[in-house]
C-alpha positions in Angstrom: -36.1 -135.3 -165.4 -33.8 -133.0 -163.3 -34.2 -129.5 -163.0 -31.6 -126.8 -163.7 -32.3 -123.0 -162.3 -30.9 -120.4 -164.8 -29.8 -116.8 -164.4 -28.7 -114.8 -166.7 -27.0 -110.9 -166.6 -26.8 -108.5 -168.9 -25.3 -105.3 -168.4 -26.8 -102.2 -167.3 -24.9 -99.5 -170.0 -26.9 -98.5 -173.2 -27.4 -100.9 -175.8 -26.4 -103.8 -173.6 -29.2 -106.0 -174.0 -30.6 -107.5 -177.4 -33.6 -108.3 -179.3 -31.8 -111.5 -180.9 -33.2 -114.7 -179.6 -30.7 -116.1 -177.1 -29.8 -120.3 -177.1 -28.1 -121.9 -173.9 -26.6 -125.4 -173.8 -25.3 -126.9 -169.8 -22.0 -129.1 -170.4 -21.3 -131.2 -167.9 -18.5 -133.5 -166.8 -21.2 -136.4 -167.8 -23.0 -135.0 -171.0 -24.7 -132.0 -172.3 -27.7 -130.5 -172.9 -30.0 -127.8 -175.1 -32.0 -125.5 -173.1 -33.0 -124.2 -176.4 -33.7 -120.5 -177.5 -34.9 -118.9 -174.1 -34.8 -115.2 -173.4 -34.4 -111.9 -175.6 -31.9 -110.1 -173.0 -32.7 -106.9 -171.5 -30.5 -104.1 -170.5 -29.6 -104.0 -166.6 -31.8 -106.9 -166.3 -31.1 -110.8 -164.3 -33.0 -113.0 -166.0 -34.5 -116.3 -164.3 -35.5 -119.7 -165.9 -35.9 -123.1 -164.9 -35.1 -125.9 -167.2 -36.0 -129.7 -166.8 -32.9 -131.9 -168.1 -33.3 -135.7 -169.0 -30.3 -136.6 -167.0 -27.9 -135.5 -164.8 -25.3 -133.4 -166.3 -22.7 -134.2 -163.2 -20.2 -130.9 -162.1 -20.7 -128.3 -164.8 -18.1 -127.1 -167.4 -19.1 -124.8 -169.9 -22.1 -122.7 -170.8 -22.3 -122.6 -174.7 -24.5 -119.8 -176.1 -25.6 -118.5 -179.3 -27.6 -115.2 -180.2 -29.7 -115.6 -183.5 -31.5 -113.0 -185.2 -34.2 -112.6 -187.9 -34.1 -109.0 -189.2 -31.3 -107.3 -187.2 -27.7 -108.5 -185.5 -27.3 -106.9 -182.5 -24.8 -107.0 -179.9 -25.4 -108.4 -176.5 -23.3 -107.5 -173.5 -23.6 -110.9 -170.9 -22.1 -110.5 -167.5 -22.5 -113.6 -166.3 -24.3 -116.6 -166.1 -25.3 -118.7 -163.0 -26.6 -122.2 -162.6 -28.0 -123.6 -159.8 -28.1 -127.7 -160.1 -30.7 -130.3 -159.1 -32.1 -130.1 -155.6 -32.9 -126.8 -152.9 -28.9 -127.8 -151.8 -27.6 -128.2 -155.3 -24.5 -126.5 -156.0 -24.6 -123.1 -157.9 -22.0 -122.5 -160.7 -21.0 -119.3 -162.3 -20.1 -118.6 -165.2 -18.0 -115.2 -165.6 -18.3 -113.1 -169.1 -18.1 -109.1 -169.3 -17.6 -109.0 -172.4 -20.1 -108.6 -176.0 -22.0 -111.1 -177.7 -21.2 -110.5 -180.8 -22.4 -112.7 -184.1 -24.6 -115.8 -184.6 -21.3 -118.4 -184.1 -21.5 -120.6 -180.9 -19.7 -119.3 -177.9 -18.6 -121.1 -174.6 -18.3 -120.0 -171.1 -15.8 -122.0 -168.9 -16.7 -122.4 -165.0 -15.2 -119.3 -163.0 -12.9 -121.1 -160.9 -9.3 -120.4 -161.9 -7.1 -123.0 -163.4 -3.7 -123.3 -164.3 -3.1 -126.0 -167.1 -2.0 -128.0 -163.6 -5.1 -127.7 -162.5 -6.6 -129.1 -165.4 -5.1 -132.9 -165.3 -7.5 -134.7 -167.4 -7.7 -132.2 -169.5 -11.2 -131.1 -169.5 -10.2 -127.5 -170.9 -7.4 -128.1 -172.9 -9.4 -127.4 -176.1 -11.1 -124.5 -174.8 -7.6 -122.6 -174.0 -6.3 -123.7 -176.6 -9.0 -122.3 -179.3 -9.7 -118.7 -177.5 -5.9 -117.9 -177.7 -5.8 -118.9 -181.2 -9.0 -116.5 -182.0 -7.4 -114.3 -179.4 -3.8 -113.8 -181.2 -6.0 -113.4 -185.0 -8.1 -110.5 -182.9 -5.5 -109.1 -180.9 -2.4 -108.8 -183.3 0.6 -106.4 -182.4 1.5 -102.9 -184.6 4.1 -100.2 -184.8 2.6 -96.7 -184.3 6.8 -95.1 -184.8 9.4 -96.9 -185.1 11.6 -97.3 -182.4 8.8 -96.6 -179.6 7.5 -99.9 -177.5 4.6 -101.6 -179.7 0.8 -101.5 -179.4 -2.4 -102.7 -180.6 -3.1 -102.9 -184.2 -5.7 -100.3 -184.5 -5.2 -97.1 -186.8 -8.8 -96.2 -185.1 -11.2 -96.9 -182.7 -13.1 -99.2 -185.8 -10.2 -101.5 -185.4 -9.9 -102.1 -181.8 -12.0 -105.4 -180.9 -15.8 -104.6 -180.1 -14.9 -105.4 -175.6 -11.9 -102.7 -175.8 -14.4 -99.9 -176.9 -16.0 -97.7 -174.0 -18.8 -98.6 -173.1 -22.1 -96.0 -173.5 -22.0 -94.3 -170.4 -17.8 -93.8 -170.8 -18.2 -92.7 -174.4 -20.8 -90.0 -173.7 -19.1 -88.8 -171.1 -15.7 -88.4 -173.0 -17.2 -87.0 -175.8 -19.6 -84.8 -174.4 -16.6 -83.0 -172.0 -14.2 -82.9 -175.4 -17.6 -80.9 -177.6 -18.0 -78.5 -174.5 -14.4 -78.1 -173.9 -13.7 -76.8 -177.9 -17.3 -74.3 -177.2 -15.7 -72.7 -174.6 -12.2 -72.3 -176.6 -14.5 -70.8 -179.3 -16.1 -68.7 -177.2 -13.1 -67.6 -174.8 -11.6 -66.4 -178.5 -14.0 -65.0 -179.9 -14.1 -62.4 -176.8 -10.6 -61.9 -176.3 -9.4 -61.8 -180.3 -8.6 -58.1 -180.0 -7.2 -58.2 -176.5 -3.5 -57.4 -176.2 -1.5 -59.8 -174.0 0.9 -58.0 -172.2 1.1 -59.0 -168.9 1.2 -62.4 -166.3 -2.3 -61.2 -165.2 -3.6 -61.7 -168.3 -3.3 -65.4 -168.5 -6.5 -65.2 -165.9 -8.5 -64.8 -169.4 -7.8 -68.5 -170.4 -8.1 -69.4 -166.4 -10.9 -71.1 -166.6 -13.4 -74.2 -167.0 -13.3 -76.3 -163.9 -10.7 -74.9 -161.7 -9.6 -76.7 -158.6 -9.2 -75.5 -155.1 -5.0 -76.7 -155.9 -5.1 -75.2 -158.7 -6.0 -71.4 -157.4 -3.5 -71.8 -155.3 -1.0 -72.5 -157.3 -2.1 -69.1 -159.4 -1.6 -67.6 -156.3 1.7 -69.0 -155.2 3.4 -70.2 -158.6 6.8 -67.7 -158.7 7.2 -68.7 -154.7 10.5 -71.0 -154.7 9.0 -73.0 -151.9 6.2 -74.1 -154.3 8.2 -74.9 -157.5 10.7 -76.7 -155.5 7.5 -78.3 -153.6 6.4 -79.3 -157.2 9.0 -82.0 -157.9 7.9 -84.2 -154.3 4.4 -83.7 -155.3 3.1 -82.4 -158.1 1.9 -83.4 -161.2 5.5 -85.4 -162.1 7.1 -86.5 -159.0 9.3 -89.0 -161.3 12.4 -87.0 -162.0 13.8 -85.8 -159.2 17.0 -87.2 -157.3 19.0 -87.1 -154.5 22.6 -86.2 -155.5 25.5 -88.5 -155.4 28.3 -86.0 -157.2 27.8 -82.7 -158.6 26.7 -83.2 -162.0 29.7 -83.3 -164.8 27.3 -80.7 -166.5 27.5 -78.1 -163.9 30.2 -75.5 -164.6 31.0 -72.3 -162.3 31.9 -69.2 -164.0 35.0 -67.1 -161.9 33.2 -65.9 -159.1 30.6 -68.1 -158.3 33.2 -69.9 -155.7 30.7 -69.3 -152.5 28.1 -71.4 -154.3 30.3 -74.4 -155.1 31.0 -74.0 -151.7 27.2 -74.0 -150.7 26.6 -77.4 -153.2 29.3 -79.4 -151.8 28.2 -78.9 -148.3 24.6 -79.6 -149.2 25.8 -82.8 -150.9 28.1 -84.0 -147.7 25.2 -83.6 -145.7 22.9 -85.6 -147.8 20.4 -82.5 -148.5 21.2 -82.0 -152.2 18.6 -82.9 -154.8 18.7 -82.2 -158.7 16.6 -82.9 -161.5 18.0 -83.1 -164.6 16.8 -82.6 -168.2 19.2 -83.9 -170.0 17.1 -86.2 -172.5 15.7 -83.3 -173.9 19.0 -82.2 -175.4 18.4 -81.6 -179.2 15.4 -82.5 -179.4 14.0 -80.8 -182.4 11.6 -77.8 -181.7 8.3 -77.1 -183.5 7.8 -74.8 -185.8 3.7 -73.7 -185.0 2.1 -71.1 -187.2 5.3 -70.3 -189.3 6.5 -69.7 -186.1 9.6 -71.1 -184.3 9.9 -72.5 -181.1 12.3 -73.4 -178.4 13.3 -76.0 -176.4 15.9 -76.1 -173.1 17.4 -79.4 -171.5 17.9 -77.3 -167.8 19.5 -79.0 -164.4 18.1 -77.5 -161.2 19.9 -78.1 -158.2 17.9 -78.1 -154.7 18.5 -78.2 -151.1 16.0 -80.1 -148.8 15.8 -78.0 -145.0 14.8 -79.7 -142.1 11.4 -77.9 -142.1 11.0 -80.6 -145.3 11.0 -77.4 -147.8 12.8 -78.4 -151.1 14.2 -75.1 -152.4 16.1 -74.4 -156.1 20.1 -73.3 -155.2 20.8 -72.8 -158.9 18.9 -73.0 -162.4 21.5 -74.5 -165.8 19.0 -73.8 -168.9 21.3 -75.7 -171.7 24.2 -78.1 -171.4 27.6 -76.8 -172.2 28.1 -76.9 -176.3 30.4 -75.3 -178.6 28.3 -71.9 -178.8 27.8 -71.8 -175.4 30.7 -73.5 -173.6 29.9 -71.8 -170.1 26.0 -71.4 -170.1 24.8 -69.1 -167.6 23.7 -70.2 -164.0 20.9 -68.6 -162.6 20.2 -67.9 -159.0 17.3 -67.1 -156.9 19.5 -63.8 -155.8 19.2 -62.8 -159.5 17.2 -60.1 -160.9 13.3 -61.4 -160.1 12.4 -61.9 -164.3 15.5 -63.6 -164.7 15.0 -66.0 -162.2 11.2 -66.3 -162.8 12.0 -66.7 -166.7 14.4 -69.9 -165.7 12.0 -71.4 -163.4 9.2 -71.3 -166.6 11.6 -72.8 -168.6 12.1 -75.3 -166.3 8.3 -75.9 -166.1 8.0 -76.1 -169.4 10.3 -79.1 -169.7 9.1 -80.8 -167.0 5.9 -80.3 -168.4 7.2 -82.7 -171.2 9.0 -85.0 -169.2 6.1 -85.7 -167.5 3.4 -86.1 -170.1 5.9 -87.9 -172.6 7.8 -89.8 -170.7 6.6 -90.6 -167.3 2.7 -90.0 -168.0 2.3 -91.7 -172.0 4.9 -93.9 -172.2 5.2 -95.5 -168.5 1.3 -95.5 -167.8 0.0 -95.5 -171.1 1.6 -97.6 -173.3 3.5 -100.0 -170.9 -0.2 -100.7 -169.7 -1.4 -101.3 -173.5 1.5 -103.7 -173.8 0.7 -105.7 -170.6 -3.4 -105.5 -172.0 -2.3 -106.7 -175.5 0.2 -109.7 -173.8 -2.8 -110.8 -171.5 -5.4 -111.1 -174.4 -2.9 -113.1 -176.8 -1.3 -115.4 -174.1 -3.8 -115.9 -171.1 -6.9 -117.7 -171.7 -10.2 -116.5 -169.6 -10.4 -119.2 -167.3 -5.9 -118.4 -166.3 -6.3 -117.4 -162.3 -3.8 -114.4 -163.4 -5.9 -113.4 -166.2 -8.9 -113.2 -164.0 -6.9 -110.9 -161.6 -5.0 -108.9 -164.1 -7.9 -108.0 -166.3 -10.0 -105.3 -164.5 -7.0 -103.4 -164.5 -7.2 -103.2 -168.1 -10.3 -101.9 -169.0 -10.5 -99.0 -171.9 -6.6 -98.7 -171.7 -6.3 -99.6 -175.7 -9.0 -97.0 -176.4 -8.0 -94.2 -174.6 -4.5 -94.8 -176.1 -5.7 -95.3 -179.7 -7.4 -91.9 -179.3 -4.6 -90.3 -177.7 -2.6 -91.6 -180.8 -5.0 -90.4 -183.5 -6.0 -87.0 -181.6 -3.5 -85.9 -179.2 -0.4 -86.9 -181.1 -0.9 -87.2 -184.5 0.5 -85.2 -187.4 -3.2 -82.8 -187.2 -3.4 -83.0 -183.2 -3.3 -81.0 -180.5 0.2 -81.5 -179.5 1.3 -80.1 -182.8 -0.3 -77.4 -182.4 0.3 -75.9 -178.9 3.9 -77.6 -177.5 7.3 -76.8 -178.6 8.2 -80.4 -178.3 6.1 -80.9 -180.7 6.3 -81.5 -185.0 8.0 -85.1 -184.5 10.5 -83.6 -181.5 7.9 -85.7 -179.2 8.2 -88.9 -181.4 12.3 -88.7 -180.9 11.7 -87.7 -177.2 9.4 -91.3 -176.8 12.3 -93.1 -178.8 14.5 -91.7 -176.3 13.1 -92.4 -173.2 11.8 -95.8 -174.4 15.2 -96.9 -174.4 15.9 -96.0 -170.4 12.6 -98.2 -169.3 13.6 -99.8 -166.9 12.6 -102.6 -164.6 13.5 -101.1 -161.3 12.3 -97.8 -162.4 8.3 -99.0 -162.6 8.5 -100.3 -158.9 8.7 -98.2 -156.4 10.6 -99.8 -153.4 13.4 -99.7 -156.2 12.8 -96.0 -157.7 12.4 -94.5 -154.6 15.4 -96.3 -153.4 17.4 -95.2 -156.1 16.4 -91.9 -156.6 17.0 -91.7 -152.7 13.9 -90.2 -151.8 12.8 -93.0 -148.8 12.5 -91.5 -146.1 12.1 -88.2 -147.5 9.0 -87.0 -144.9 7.9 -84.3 -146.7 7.7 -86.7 -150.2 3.7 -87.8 -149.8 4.2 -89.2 -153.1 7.2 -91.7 -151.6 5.2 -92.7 -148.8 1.7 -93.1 -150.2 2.9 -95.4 -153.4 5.2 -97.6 -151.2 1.9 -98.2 -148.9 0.0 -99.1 -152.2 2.5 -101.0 -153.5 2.7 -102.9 -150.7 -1.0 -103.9 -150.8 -1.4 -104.5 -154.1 1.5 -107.1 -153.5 -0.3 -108.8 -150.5 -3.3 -108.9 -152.6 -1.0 -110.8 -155.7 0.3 -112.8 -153.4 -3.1 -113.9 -151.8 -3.8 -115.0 -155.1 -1.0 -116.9 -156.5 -0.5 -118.9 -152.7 -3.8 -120.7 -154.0 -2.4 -121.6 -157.5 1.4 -121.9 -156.9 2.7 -124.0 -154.3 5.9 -123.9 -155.4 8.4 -121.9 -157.8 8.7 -125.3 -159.8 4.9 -124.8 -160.2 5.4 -121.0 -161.7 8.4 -122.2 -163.9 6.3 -125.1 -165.8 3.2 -122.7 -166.5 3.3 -122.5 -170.0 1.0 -120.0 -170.6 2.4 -117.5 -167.8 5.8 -118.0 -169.1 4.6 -117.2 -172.6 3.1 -114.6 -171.5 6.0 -113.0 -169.9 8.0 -113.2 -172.6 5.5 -111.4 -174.9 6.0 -108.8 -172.4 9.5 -108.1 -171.9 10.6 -109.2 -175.0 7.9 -108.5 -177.7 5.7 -105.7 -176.5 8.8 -103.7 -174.9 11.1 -104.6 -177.1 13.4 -105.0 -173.6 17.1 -105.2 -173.6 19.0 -107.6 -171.2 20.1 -105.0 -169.6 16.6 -103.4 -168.9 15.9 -105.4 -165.8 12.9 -107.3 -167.4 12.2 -110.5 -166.7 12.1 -113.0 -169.9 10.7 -115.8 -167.5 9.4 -116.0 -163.4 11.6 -118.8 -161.8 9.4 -118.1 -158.3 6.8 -117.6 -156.5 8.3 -114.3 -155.0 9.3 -112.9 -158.6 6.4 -113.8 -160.3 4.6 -111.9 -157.4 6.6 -109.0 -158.0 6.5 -108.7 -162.0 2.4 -109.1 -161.6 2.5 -106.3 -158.8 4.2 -104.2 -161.4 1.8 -104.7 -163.9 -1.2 -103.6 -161.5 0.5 -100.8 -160.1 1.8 -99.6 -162.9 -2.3 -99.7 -164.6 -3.7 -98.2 -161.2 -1.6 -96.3 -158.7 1.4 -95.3 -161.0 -0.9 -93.8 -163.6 -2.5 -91.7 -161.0 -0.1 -90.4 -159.5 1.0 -88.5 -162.8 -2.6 -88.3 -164.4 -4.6 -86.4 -161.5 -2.6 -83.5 -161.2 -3.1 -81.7 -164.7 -5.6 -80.1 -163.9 -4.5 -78.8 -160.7 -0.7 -77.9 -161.3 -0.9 -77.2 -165.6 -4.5 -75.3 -165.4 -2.7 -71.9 -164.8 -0.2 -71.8 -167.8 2.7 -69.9 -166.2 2.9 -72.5 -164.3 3.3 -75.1 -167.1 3.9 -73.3 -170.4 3.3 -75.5 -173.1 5.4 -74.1 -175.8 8.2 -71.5 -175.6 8.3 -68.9 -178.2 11.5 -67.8 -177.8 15.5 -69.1 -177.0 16.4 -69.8 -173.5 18.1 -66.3 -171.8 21.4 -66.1 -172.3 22.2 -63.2 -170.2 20.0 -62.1 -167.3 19.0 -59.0 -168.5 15.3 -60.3 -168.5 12.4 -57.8 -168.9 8.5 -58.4 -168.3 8.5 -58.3 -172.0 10.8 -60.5 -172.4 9.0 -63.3 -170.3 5.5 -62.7 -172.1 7.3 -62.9 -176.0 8.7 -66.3 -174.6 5.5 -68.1 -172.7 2.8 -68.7 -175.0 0.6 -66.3 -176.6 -3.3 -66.8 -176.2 -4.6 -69.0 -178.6 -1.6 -71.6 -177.2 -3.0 -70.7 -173.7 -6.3 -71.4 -174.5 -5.8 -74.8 -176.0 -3.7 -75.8 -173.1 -6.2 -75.1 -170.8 -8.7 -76.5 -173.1 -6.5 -79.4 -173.5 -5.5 -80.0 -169.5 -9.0 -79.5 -168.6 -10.4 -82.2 -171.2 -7.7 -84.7 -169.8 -7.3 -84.1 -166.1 -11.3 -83.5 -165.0 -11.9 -85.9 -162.2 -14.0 -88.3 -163.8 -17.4 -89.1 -163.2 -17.6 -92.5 -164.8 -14.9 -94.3 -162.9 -14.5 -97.2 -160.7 -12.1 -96.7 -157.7 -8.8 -99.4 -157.1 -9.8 -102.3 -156.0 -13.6 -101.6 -156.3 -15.0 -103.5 -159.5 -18.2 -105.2 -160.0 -16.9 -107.8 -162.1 -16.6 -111.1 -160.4 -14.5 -113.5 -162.4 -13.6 -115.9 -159.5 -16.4 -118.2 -158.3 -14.8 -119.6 -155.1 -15.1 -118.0 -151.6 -10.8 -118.6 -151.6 -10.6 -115.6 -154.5 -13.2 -113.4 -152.8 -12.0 -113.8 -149.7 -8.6 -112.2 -150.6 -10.5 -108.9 -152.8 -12.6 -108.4 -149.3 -8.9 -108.4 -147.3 -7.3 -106.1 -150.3 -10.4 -103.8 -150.3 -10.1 -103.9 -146.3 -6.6 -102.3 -146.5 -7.2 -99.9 -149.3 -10.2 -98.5 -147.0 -7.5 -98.4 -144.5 -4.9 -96.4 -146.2 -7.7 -94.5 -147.5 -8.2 -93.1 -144.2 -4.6 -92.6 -143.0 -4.2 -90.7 -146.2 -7.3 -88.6 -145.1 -6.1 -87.9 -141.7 -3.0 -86.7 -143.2 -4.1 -84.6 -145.9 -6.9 -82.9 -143.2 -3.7 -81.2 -141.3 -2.3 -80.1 -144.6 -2.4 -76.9 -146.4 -2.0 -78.6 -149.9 -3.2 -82.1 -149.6 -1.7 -85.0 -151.2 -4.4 -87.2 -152.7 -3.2 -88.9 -156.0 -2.9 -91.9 -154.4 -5.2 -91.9 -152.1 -7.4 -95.6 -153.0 -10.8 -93.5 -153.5 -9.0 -91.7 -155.9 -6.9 -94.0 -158.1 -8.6 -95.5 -160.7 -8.9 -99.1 -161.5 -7.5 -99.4 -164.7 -5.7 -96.1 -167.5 -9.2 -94.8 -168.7 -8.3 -91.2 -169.7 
């Protein structure tokens, strides 16, 4: 007889263990073997066994298991198994799973050292890969939530999605306990201000509330300061639009007079200190209609100068493009009468507002992600090295973004309901911007580069996700050196060519001319295209998620809907401004909204920091403890920084970015 040492995990979140009789078979590279029905799992618990084999079962393989019940199926979350083999020196396997038990059917658990079909020459799981993508691609199927936008899971709810892309207990109470207290406080906040008139700025405190953050107050305090809207586009919430200027824009047209700052413009752009951001994509995009009411929207161009104390500052304010009604639309200037100027800056606010949560926010970190998730499932078996790295940077993404679809942005949902760009302008908007994904512009040594912002010192936002991107691409690298030891090696992987297809040319329905990849010829791009996919799950997503709250909290700042046309003329009252901004009950369900979304969250698990081990070689582990070695590192340059700054910059700071799009 030879004895076999057993351990089994199960996870520690409610309902994670099972009263269902669990079965274990050991397959072997020589035979296999029943260890028969031998422990009821418990949550958070390791369980321990010792079996006694007839013979020696040689190098281990698989772990088959099967749950059987009597009276009641329940599910049964494994995290791994372990087996130790004959002898006190016998070598201990591991058997990675993190994922639900789910049924009565047989399942199998392959060895957790990475292997490419390469490193698989006889074959041994051939069969194994070959069956978990086919159940994979039934489970896993892709679906058209509006046409023309970049596909997704097929789930019209969260009963679709498979059982291991649901939140787990501790996730889902959290969500929806915040989302129940946030909609008691809307009701409350309305029921005491109902007959309060809203006349003034000041009176935007009365939806001010709920979780306010030390950046937030101050940018109550500071929000009609130029130096704090210009600061805004280096390092606020959306840091993705601006640009340093190459021309003056075709757009820009100078009334008779205006002469001086034409001249002011083309000296800033000789001397390489003119920025703009530029709305455009929001022209004609249809505006909502909420309440019986009608709303507007404005496609603005703001031009900025960058001084050498690193203060970005506005020069001039373009609401609307020129058009046949308004051939010369009017320019505004920080010399203009203080409510005209303020009015153009919310306007501006207000688009970027959309921009950001639309475009750079939903559709780059949120569905882009949920592509890369869905790819991984149907083309990557479990026991792929890049599956194993890839997947903890995909945990809850397709249930966060089915409830963003069936919540946030459906016909019923919030968006509706409180944003001008909403009633099927934001659908067009995603179209829109869908089409300009490109490849360059989801990695940042080739944004920044071409938006000209390196070496922009006072851009915390340049220099922190260059630094992260940098790491997450020593830590790729790390990884594929031990699978890939040449680029013929990454061109005849089947499965990771597949999978980069589905990608590129399924998921984002990518043009050529996108800058996608439709296969990796090397080590060095395949590298690059799987340091996208991380960063754009981890860092990129935090860098436009963690700011709601403190830069859209205090509604002037960020209006979500604007009630009335973009000023023609400057002759811009305080009553003027408060009929255009949104009127209380909007207010209130922005806040309501922002807060919900942008709450630092205390179920979360930190870049870089997961307990899920799915290599079982020192080789793997060794390169997460150099990776989590450098992340501490940047953590604390990023600390020291921030400690000498008024407004710290932490949105990328490792501690703070998140390991996967969660919220």
């Amino acid at each position: 007889m030879v004895l076999y040492r057993v351990r089994v995990s199960t996870g520690s979140s409610i309902y994670s263990g099972s009263c269902n009789e669990v079965q274990l078979w050991l397959v072997g590279q020589h035979g296999e073997a029943s260890l028969g029905k031998c422990l009821r799992p418990s949550k958070g618990k390791e369980e321990e066994l010792e079996v006694d084999v007839k013979v020696y079962l040689g190098p281990l393989l698989f772990v088959k298991i099967r749950k059987q019940h009597f009276l009641k199926d329940d599910n049964w979350f494994c995290n791994w198994i372990s087996v130790q083999g004959p002898g006190a020196g016998g070598d201990e396997f591991r058997f990675p799973c993190y994922r639900w038990v789910v049924g009565n059917g047989v399942q199998s658990l392959p060895e957790g050292t990475g292997r490419t079909l390469a490193e698989d020459p006889h074959g041994l799981f051939k069969k194994y890969r070959e069956e978990e993508l086919k159940d994979r691609k039934m489970l896993y199927r892709w679906g058209t939530w509006k046409e023309g936008v970049i596909l997704n899971v097929a789930a019209a709810s969260l009963s679709d999605l498979p059982v291991d892309e649901r939140f787990l207990g501790d996730k889902r109470c959290d969500y929806e306990t915040s989302v129940a207290k946030g909609i008691a406080e809307v009701a409350v906040k309305d029921s005491l201000n109902v007959l309060v008139k809203w006349n003034d700025l000041d009176d935007f405190d009365r939806v001010f509330w709920c979780g306010r953050s030390k950046l937030s107050v101050q940018a109550r305090n500071s929000w009609k300061e130029d130096a704090l809207f210009g600061y805004q586009f280096l390092n606020g919430a959306h840091p993705m639009l601006l640009r340093r200027s190459r021309h003056l824009p075709a757009r820009l047209l100078f009334p008779p007079g205006m002469e001086e700052l034409q001249a002011q413009l083309q000296m800033a752009l000789q001397g390489g200190t003119l920025f703009e951001a530029d709305f455009s994509l929001l022209d004609g995009i249809k505006a909502n209609v909420i309440q019986c009411e009608q709303q507007y929207v404005a496609a603005p161009l703001v031009m900025l100068k960058l001084h050498p104390d690193g203060k970005l500052l506005p020069l001039v304010i373009q609401l609307q493009l020129p058009s046949e009604e308004l051939p010369l639309p009017p320019l505004f200037l920080p010399t203009d009468p203080p409510m005209a100027w303020l009015l153009a800056k919310c306007w501006v606010r207000n688009s970027d507002l959309y921009l950001h949560e639309l475009q750079s926010h939903f559709l780059k970190t949120h569905l882009v992600p949920e592509v890369i998730a869905v790819a991984t499932m149907r083309c990557l078996p479990s026991i792929h090295p890049l599956f194993k790295l890839i997947i903890p940077h995909l945990q809850y993404t397709m249930e966060i973004n089915v409830r963003a679809r069936t919540t946030l942005l459906s016909g019923k949902g919030i968006f509706n309901k409180v944003a001008n760009i909403g009633g099927g302008g934001h659908v067009d908007l995603l179209r829109r911007a869908g089409a300009l994904i490109t490849y360059s512009s989801l990695c940042p040594p080739h944004d920044l580069a071409d938006r000209g912002l390196l070496g922009v010192k006072s851009s915390f936002y340049a220099h922190d996700a260059l630094r992260l991107w940098e790491i997450i691409s020593r830590y790729v690298q790390g990884t594929v050196n031990l699978h890939y030891e040449t680029d013929e090696a990454v061109k005849q992987d089947v499965e990771l060519q597949t999978w980069c297809r589905e990608i590129t040319e399924v998921g984002l329905q990518a043009a050529p001319d996108q800058g996608f990849p439709t296969s990796l010829e090397s080590q060095g791009q395949l590298c690059h295209f799987v340091t996208m996919c991380i960063f754009t799950c981890t860092g990129q997503h935090s860098s436009v998620h963690l700011g709601q709250l403190d830069w859209y909290a205090w509604v002037p700042n960020a209006p979500g809907t604007m009630r009335q046309p973009p000023p023609t003329t400057k002759d811009v009252t305080m009553e003027t401004v408060m009929a255009t901004l949104p009127n209380f009950h909007q207010a209130s369900r922005q806040t309501f909204i922002t807060w919900v979304l942008g709450r630092r969250q205390p179920v979360m698990v930190a870049l870089g920091q997961h307990k899920e081990e799915y290599f079982s070689d020192a080789e793997h582990k060794a390169v997460l403890t150099k990776f989590r070695e450098e992340l501490a590192a940047l953590d604390e340059e990023i600390g020291v920084r921030n400690a000498k700054l008024d407004m710290p910059y932490d949105y990328l700071q490792p501690r703070m970015v998140e390991n996967s799009v969660t919220i």
